[in-house]
C-alpha positions in Angstrom: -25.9 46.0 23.7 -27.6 42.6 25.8 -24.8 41.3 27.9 -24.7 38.5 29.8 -22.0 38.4 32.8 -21.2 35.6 34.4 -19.3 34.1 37.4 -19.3 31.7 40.0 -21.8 31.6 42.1 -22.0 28.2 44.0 -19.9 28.4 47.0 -20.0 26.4 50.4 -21.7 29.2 52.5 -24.9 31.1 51.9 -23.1 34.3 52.5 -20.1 33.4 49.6 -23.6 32.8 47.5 -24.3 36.3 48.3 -21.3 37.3 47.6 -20.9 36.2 44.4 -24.3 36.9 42.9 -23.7 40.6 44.5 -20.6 41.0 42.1 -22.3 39.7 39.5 -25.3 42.6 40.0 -22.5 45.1 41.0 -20.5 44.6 37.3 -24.6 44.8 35.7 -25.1 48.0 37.4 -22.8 49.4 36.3 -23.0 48.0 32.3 -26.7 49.1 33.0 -25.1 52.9 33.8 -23.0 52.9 30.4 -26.2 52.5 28.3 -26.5 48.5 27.8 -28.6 45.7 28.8 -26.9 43.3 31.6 -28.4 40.3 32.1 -27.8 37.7 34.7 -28.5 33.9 34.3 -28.7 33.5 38.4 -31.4 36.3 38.7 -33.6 34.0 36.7 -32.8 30.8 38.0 -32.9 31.5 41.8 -36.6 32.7 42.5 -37.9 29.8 40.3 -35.6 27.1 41.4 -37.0 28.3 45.3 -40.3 27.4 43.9 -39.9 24.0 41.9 -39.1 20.4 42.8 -36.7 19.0 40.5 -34.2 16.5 41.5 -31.0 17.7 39.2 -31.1 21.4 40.4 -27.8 22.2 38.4 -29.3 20.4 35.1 -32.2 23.2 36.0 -30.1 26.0 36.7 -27.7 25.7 33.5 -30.8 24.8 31.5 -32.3 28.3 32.4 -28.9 30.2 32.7 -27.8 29.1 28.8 -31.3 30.2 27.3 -31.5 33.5 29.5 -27.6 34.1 28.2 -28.5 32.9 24.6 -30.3 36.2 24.3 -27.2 37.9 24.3 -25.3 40.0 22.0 -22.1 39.2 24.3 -20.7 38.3 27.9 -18.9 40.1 30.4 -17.3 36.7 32.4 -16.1 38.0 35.8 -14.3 35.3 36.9 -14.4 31.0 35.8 -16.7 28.5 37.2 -18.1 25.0 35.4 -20.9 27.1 34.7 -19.8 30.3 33.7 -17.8 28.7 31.4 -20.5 26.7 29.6 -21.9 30.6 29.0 -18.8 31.4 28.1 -18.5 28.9 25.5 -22.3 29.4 23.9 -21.1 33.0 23.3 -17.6 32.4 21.5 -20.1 29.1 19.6 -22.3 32.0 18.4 -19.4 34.0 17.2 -19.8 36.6 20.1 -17.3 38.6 22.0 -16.2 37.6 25.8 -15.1 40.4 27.8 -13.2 39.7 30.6 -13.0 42.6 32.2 -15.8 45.8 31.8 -13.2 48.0 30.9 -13.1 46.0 27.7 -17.3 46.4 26.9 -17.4 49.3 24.0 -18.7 52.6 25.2 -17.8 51.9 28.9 -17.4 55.0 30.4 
């Protein structure tokens, strides 16, 4: 199964940033070891956002985030956030489940 999981990432300090995105990759990992697909919208957005110069960086980031997430068959959502919820929400529009915690993703060992 393709899941997205989401959470907050923006955050005051570089090192929250960190933080956060290392959660995110940390629940993935571990969706990766039970046999399924984890994607991340951040993973996608970061290195080209580093590279581009656009003036609404959050229009850019939830631009990318929602088509990367899109792709997915459901969402593991870690924790809220503005954004995380707007991938929350194109996953429930599309009739897909939410998991909110990976205990809850089927064939989780």
């Amino acid at each position: 199964m393709i899941i997205g999981v989401a959470g907050p990432y923006s955050a005051p300090t570089e090192e929250q940033r960190k933080k956060n995105l290392d959660a995110m990759n940390y629940a993935a990992a571990r969706l990766l070891e039970a046999g399924h697909t984890p994607i991340i919208g951040m993973n996608a957005v970061i290195p080209v956002l580093e590279q581009a110069n656009v003036q609404d960086k959050y229009k850019a980031v939830m631009d990318i985030s929602l088509a990367v997430i899109s792709a997915c068959e459901g969402l593991l959502l870690l924790a809220e956030s503005p954004g995380a919820n707007k991938e929350r929400d194109l996953i429930l529009a599309k009739g897909l489940p939410v998991y909110y915690s990976i205990e809850e993703v089927p064939n989780f060992l």
